[in-house]
Every structure is written in C-alpha cells, then in structure tokens.
N, CA, C and O of each residue as an XYZ file, in Angstrom:
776
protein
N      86.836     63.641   -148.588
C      85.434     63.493   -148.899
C      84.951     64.765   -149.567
O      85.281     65.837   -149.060
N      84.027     64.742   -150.907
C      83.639     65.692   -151.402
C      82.449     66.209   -150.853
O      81.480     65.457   -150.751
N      82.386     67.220   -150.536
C      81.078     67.653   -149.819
C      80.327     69.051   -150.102
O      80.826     70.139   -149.816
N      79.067     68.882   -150.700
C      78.014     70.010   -151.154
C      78.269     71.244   -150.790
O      78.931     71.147   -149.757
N      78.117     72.363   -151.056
C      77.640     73.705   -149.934
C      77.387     73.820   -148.499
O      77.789     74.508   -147.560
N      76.158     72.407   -148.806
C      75.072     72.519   -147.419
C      75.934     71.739   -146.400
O      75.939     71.818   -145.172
N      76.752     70.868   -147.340
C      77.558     69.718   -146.494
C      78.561     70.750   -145.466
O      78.617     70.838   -144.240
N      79.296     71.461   -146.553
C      81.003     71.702   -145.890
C      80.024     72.885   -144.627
O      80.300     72.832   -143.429
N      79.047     73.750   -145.107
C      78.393     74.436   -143.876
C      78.351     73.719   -142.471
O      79.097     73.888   -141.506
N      77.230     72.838   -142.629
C      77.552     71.696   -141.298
C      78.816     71.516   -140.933
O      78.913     71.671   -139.716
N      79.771     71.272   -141.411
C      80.912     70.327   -140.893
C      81.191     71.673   -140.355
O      81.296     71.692   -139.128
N      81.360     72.983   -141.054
C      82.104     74.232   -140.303
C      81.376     74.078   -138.779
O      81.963     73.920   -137.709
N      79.448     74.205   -139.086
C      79.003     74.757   -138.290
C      79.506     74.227   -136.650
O      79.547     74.817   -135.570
N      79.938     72.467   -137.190
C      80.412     71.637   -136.223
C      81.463     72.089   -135.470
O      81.434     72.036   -134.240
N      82.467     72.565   -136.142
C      84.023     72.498   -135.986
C      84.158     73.822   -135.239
O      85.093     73.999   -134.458
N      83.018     74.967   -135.525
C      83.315     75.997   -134.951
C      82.272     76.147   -133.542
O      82.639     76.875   -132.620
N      80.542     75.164   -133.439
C      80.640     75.048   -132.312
C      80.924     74.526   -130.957
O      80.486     74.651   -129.813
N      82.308     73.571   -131.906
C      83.494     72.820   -130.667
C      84.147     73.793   -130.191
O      84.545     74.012   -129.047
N      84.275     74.626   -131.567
C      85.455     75.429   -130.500
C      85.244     76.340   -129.462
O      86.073     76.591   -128.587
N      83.742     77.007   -129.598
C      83.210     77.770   -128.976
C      83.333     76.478   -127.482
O      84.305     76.394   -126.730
N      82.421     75.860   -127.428
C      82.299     75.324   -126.534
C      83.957     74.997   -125.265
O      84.203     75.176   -124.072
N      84.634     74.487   -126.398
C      86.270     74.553   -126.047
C      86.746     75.574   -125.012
O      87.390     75.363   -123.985
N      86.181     76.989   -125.622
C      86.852     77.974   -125.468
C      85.898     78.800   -123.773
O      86.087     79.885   -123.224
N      84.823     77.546   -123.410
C      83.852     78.249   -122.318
C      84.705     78.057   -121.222
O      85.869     77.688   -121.381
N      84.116     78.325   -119.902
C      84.705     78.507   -118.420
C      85.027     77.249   -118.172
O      86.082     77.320   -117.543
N      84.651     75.829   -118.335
C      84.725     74.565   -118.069
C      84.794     73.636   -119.036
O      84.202     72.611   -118.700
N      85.423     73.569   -120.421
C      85.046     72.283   -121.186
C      85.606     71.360   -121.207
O      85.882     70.915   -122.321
N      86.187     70.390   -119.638
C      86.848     69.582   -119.353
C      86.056     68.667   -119.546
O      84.863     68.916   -119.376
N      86.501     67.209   -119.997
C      85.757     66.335   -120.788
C      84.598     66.494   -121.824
O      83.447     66.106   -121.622
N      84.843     66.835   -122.451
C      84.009     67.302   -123.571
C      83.957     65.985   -124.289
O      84.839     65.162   -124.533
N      82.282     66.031   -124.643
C      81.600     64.544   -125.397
C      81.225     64.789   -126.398
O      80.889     65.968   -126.517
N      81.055     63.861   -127.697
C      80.616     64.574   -129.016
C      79.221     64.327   -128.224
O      78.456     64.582   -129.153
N      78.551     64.070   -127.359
C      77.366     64.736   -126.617
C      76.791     65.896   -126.482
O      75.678     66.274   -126.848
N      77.953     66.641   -125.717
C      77.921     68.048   -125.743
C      78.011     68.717   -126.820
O      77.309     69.712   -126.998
N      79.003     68.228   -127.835
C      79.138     68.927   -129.039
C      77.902     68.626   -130.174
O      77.619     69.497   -130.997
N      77.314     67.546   -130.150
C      76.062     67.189   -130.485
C      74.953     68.576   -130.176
O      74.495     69.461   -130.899
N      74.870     68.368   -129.303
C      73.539     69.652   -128.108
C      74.007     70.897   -128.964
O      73.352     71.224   -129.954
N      75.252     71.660   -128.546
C      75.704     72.607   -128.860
C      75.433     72.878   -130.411
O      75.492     73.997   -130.921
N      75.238     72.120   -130.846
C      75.976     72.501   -132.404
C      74.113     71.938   -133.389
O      73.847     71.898   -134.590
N      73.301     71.633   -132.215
C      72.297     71.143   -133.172
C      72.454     69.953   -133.933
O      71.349     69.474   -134.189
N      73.327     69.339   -134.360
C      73.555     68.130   -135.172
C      73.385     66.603   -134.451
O      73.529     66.455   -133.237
N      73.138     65.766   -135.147
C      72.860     64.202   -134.524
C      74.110     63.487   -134.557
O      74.598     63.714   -135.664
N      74.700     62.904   -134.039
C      75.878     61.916   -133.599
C      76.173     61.631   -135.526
O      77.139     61.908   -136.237
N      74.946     61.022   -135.805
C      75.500     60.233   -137.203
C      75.758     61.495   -138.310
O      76.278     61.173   -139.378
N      75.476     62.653   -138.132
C      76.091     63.738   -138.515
C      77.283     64.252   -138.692
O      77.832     64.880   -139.598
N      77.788     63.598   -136.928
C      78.979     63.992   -136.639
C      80.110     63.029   -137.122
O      81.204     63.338   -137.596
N      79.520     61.629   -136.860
C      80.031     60.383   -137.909
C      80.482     60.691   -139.335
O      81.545     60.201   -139.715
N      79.697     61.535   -140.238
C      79.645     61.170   -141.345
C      80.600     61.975   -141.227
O      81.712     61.455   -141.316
N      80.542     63.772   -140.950
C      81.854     64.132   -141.415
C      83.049     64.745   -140.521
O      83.678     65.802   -140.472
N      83.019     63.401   -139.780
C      84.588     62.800   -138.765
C      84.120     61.266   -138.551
O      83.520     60.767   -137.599
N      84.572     60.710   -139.699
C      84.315     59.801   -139.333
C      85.288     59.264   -138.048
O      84.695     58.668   -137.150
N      86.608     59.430   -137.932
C      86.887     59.134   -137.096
C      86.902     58.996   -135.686
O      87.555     58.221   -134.987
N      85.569     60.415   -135.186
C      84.841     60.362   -134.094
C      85.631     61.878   -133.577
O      85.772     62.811   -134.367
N      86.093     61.938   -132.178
C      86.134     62.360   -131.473
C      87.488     63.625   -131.765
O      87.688     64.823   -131.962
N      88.229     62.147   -131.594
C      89.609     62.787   -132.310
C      89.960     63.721   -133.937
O      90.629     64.716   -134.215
N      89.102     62.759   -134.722
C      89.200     63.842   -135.953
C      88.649     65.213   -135.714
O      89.041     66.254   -136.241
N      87.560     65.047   -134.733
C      86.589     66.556   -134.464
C      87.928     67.615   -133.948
O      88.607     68.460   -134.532
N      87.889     67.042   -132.466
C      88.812     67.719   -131.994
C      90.801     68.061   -133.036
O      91.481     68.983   -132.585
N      91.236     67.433   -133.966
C      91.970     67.910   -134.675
C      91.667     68.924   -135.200
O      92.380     69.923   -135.108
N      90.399     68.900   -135.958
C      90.009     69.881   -136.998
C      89.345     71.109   -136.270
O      88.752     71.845   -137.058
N      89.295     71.576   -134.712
C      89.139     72.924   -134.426
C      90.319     72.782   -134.105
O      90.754     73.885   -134.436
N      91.408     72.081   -133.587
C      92.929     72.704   -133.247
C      93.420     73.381   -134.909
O      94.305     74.232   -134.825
N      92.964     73.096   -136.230
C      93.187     73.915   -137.341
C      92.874     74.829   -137.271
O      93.637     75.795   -137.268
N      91.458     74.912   -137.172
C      90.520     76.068   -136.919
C      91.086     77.222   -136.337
O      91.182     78.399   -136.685
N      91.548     76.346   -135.029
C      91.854     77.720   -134.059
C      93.537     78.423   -134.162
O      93.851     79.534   -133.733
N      94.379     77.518   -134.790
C      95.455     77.767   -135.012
C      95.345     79.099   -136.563
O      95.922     80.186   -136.567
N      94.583     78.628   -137.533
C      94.290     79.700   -138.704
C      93.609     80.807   -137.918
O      93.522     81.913   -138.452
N      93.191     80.642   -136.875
C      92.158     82.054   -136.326
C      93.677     82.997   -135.537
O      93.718     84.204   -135.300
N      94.635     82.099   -135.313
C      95.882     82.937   -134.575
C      96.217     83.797   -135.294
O      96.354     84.918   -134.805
N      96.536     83.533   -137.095
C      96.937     84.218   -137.614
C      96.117     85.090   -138.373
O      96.641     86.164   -138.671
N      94.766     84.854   -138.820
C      93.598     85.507   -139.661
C      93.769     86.958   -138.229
O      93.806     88.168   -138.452
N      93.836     86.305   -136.931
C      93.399     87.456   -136.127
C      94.423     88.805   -136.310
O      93.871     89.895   -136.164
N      95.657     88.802   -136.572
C      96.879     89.347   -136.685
C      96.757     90.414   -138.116
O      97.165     91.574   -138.062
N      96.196     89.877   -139.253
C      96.342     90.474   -140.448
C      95.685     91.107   -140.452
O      94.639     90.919   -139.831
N      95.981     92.519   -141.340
C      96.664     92.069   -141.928
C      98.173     93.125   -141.506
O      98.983     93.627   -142.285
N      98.148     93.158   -140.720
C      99.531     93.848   -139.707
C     101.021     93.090   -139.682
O     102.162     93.532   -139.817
N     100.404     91.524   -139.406
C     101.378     90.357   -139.246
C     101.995     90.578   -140.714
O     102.953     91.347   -140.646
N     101.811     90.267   -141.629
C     102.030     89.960   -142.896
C     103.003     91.683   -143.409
O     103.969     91.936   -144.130
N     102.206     92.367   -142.684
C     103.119     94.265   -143.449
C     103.754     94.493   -142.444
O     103.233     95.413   -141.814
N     105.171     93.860   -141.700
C     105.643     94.434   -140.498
C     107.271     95.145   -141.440
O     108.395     94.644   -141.459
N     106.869     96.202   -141.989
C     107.555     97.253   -142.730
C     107.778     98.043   -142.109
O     108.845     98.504   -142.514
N     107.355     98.710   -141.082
C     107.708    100.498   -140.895
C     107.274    100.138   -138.928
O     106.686     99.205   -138.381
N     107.908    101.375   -138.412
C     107.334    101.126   -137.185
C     106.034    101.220   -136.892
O     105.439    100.723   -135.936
N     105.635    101.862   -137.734
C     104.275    102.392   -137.382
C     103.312    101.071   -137.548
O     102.337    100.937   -136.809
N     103.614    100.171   -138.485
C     103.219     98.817   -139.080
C     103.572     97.821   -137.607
O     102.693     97.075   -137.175
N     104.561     97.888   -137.113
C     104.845     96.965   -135.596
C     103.797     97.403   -134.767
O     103.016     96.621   -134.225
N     103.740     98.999   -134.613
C     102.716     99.472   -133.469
C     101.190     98.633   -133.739
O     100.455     98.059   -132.936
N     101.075     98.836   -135.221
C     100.125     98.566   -135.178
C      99.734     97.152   -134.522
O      98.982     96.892   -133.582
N     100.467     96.381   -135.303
C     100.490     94.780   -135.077
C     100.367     94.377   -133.390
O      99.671     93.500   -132.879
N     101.478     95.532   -132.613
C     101.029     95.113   -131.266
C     100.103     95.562   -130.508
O      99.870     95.213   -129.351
N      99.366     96.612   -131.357
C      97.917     96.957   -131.013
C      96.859     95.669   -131.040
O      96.031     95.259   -130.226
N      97.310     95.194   -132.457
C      95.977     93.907   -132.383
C      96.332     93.244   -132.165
O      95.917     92.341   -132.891
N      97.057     92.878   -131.443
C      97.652     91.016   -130.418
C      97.646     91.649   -129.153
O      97.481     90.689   -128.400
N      97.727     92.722   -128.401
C      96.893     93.354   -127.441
C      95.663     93.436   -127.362
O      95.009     93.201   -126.346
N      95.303     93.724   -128.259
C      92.984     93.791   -128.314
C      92.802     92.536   -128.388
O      92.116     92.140   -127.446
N      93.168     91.595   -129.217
C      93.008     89.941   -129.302
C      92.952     89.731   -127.463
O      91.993     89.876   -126.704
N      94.024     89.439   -127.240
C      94.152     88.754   -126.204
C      92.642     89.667   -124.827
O      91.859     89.201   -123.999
N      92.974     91.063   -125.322
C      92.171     91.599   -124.032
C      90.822     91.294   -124.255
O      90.067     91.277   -123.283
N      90.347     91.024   -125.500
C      88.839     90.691   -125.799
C      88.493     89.528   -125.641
O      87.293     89.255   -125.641
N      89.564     88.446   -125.450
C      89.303     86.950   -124.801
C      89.577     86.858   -123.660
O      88.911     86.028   -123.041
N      90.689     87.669   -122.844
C      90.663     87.430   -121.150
C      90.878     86.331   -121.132
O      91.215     85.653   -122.103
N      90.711     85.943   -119.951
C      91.445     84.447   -119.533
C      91.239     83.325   -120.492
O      92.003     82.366   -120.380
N      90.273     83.297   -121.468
C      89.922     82.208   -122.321
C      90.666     82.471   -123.904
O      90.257     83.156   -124.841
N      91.969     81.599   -123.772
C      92.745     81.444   -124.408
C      92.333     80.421   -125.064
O      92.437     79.328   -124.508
N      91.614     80.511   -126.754
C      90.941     79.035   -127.343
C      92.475     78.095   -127.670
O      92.433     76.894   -127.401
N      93.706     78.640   -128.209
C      94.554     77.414   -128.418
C      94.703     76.669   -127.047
O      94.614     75.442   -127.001
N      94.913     77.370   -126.016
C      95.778     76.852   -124.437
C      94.449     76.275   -124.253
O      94.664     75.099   -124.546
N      93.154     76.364   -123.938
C      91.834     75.474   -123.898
C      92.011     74.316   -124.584
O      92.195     73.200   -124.098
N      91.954     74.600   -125.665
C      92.001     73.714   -126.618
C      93.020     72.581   -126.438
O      92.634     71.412   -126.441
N      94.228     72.880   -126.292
C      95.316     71.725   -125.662
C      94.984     71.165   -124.708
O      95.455     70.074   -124.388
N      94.420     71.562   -124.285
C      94.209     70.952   -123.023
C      93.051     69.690   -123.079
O      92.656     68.865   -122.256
N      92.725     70.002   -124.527
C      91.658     68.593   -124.418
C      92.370     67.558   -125.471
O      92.168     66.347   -125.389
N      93.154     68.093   -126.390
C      93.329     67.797   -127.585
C      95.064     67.335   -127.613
O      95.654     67.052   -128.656
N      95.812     67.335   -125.994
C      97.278     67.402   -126.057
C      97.999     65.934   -126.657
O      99.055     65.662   -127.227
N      96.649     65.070   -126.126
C      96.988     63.675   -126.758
C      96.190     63.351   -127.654
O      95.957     62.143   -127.609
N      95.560     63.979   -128.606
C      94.969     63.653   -129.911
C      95.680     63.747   -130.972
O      95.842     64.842   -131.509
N      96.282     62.503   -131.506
C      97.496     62.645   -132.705
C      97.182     63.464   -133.466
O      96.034     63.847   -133.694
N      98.545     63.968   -134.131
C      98.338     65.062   -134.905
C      98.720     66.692   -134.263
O      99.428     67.608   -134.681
N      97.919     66.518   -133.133
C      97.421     67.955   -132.553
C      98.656     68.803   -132.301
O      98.649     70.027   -132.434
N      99.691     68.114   -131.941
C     100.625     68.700   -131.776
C     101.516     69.181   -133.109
O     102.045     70.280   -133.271
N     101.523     68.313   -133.791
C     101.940     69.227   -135.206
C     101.447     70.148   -135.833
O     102.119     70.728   -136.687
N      99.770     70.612   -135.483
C      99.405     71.825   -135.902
C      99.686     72.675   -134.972
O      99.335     73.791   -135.354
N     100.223     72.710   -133.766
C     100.441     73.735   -132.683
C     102.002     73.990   -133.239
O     102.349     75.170   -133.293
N     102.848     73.096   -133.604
C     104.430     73.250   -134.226
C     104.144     74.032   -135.203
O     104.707     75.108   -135.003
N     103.262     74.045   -136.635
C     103.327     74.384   -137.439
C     102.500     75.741   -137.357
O     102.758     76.529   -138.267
N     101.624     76.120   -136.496
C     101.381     77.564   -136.084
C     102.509     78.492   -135.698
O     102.632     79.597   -136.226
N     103.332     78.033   -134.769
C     104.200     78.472   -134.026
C     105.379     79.023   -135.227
O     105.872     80.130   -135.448
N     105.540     77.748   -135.821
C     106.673     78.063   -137.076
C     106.001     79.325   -138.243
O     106.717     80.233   -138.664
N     104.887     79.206   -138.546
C     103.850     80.007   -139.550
C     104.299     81.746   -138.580
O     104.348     82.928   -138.918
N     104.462     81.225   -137.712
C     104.172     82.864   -136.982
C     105.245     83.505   -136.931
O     105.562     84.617   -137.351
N     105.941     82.488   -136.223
C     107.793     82.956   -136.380
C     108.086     83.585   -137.476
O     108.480     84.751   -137.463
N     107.874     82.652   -138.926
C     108.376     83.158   -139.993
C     107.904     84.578   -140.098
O     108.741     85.454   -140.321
N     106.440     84.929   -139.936
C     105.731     86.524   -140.577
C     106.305     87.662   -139.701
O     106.398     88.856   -139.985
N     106.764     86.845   -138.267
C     107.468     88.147   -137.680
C     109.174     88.162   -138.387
O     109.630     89.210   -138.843
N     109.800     87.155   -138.387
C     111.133     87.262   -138.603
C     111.357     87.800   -140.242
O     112.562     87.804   -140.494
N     110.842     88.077   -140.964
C     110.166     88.393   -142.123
C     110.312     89.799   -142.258
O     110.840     90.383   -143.204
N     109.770     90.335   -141.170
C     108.984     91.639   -140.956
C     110.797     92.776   -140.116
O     111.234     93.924   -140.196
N     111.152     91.614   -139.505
C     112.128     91.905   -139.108
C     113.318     92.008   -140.366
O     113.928     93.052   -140.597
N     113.520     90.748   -141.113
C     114.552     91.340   -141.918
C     114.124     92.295   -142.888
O     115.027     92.828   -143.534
N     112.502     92.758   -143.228
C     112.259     93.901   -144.182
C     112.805     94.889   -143.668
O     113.428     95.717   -144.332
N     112.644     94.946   -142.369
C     113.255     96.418   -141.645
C     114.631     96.799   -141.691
O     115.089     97.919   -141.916
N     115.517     95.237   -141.339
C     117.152     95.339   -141.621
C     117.303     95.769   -142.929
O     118.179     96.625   -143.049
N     116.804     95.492   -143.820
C     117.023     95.709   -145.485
C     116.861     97.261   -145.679
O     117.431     98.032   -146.451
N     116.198     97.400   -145.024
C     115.253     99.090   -145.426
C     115.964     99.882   -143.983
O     115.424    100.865   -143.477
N     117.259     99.267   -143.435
C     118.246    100.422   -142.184
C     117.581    100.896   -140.944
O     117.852    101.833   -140.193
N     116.564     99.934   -140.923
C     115.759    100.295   -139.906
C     116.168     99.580   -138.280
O     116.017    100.078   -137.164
N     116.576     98.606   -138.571
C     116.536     97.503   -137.819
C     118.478     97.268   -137.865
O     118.921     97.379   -139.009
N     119.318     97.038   -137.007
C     120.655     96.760   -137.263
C     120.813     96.030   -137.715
O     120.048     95.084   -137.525
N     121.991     95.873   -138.725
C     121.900     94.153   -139.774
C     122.569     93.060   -138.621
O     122.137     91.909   -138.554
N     123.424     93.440   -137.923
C     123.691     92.326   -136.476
C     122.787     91.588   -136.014
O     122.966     90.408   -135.710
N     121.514     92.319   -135.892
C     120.623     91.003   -134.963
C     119.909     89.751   -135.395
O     119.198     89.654   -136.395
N     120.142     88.940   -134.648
C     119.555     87.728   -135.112
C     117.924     87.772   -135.278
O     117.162     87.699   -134.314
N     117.499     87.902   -136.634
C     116.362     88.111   -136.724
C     115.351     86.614   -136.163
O     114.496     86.606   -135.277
N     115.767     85.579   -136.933
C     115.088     84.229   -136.171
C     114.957     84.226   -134.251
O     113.908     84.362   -133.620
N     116.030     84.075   -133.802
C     116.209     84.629   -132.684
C     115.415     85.602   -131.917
O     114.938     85.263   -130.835
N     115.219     86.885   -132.430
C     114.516     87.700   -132.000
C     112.816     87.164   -132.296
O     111.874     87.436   -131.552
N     112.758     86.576   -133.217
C     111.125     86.185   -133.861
C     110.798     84.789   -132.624
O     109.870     84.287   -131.990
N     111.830     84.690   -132.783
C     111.380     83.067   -131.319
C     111.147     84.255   -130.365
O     109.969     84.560   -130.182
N     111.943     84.853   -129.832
C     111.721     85.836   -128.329
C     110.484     86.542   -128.193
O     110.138     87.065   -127.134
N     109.676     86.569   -129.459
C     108.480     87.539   -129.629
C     107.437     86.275   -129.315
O     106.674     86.369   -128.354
N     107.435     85.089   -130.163
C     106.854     83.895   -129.975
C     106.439     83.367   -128.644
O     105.286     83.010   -128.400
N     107.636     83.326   -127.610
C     107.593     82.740   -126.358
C     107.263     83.768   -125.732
O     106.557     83.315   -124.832
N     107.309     84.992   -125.594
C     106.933     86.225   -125.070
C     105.297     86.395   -125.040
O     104.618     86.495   -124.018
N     104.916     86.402   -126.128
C     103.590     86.589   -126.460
C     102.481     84.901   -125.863
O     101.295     84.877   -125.533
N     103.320     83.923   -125.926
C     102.560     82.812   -125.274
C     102.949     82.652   -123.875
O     102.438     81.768   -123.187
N     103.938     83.565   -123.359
C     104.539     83.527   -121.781
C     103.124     84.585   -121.279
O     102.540     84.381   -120.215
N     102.815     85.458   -122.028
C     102.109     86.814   -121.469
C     100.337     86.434   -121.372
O      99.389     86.966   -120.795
N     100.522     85.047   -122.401
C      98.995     84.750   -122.187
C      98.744     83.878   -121.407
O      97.699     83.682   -120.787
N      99.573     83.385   -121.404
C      99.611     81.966   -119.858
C      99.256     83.471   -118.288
O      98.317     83.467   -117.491
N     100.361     84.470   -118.386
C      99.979     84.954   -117.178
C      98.402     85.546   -117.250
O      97.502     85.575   -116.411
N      98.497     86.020   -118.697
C      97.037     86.772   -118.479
C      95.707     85.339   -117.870
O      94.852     85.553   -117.011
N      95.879     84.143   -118.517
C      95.048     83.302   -118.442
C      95.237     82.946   -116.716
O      94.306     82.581   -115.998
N      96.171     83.077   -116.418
C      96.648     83.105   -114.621
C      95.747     84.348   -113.873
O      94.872     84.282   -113.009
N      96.025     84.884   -114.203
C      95.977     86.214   -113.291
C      94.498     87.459   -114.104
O      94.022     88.439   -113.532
N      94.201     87.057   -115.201
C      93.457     88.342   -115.847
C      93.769     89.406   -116.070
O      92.883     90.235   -116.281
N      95.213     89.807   -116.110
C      95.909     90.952   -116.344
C      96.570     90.206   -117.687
O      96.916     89.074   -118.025
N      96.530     91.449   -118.192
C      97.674     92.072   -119.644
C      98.506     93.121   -119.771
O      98.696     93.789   -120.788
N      99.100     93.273   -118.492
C      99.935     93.964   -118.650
C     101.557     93.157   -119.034
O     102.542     93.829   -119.342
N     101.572     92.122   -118.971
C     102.748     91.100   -118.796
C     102.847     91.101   -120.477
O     103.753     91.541   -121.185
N     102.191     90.763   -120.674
C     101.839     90.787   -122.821
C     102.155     92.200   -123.266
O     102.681     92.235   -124.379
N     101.999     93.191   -122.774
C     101.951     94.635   -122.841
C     103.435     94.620   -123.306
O     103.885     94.555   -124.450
N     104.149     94.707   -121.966
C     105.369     94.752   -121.609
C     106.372     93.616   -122.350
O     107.536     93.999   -122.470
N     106.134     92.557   -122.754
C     106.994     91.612   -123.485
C     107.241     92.342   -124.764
O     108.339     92.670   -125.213
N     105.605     92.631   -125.489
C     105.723     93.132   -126.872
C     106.903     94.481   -127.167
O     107.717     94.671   -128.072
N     106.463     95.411   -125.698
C     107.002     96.733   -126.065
C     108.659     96.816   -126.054
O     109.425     97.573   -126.651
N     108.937     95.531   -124.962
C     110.911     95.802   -125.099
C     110.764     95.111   -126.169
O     111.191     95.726   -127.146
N     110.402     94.234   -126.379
C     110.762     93.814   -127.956
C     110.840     94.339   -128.955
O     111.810     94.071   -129.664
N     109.908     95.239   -129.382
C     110.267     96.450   -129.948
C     111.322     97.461   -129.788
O     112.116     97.856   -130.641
N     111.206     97.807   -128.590
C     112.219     98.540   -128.399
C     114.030     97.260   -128.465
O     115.094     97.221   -129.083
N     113.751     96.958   -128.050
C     114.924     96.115   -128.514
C     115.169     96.060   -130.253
O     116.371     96.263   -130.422
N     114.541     95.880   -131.477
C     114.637     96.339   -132.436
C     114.572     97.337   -132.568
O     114.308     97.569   -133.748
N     114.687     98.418   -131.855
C     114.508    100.085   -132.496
C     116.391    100.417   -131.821
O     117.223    101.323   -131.790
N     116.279     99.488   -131.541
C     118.179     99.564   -130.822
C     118.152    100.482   -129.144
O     119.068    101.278   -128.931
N     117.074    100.277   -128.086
C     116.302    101.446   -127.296
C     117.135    100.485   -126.274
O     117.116    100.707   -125.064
C-alpha cells in the first residue's frame, strides 16, 4: 500500500506504540484495544494500515524490534576490526541490555507474537543478520593475524549469539548482568587466544 508522509507517520506511530506497550511490566494479552488507547488511533485506523488486524500489527513490531537489535549495535557491530573495535561493541550490548533490565522487547515480544505466522522467520533472520556481522568481524581479524586462522569463525559467531541471548534470559530472570558480562568477555578472550 502506498502511503503519504502523514500516512507512513501513523502506521510508525502505531507499530512503535505496540512495541512500547509490548515491552511494559505486563503486556500479556494485548488488544488492538490497548494498542488503540496507547497509540491515540481508532480501530479503523488500525484496519486500514494492518489490514490484517492483529497479527499483521504484531508482525510488523517483531521487524521493528528485530532492526532495533541491530541499529542498537552500530555502528561497532558492522567495524569489528581491531580489539579496541570488539571492546567497544561489548561496551554497547552491555549498556543496551543494562538500560532495559529485565524488559527484553524481542523475548516480550515472543511471547505474544510466538504463534503469529511469520514471526518466527524474522527472529531466524535477525539471528542469522547478527551472526553474519560478528563472524565477519571475526574473519577481518584472522585476515589482518589477529585472530588464529584455525578457528571456526561461524562457530565462534553462533557461541557469541547464544551467549548473548543465554545472558539476557538470566538478566530478564534475575536483574543481574553480570552473566552477559562474562559470556561476552571469554569470548573475547577466547579470540585473543587467552
């Protein structure tokens, strides 16, 4: 659907105050009701641009929030060249996570959205998007003698992947980050050959 200025504004304004809402202390059953209230807009608003209702809404912040995984990262994710470029990177996926605390918007978000078709292929295709910028970052380093040419760079980029979503499940458990702390840093050190 082609849509004005004023149009694609609304539809954002929509999509982003689902996610907010998504992302509060309780948004178990969530109604385009609530998302109605929240967001200022009238049902036939929300009709026009989803039409499909509920489910298209909720797809289109699992985009949302999956592009916010990686917008949040850069531009560190994308230059993982030098160590100093890793430090950095695990500086801001440390501040990320500590400035949301237990409210994890993707893990929220699944949780409403786990059986909304689709949803799961944008959570695959985040996961894969991410893998690649670290495993990436990893063979720049093997190239440039930084990194040993032996290690399985894919391999290691999954271990950073499940590490970093193992550390937010505990933080979202417990309110600690030290578990995320500690995944990132042997991982590193595991590429520095430590």
């Amino acid at each position: 659907m082609a849509l004005t200025a004023k149009g694609r504004a609304t539809r954002q304004r929509i999509i982003e105050g689902a996610a907010a809402y998504l992302r509060s202390d309780d948004p178990a059953g969530v109604t385009l009701d609530d998302i109605r209230a929240i967001t200022g807009t009238s049902k036939s608003q929300i009709f026009h641009y989803f039409p499909d209702g509920k489910a298209e809404l909720l797809l289109a912040v699992a985009r949302y929030e999956a592009d916010r995984v990686i917008d949040d990262q850069q531009p560190h994710l994308g230059a993982l060249s030098s160590w100093a470029a890793w430090k950095r990177w695990r500086d801001s996926v440390v501040a990320r996570y500590r400035a949301q605390g237990r409210s994890c918007p993707l893990g929220a978000l699944m949780g409403q959205v786990g059986t909304t078709p689709g949803a799961a292929d944008v959570v695959t295709a985040l996961l894969a998007q991410w893998q690649a910028h670290i495993r990436r970052g990893i063979t720049d380093m093997q190239a440039a003698g930084l990194v040993r040419g032996g290690l399985d760079a894919d391999c290691v980029a999954s271990a950073f992947i499940a590490g970093i979503q193992g550390g937010v499940q505990v933080l979202r458990s417990t309110g600690g980050i030290e578990h995320l702390e500690a995944t990132l840093d042997t991982l590193i050190d595991h590429l520095r050959g430590a």
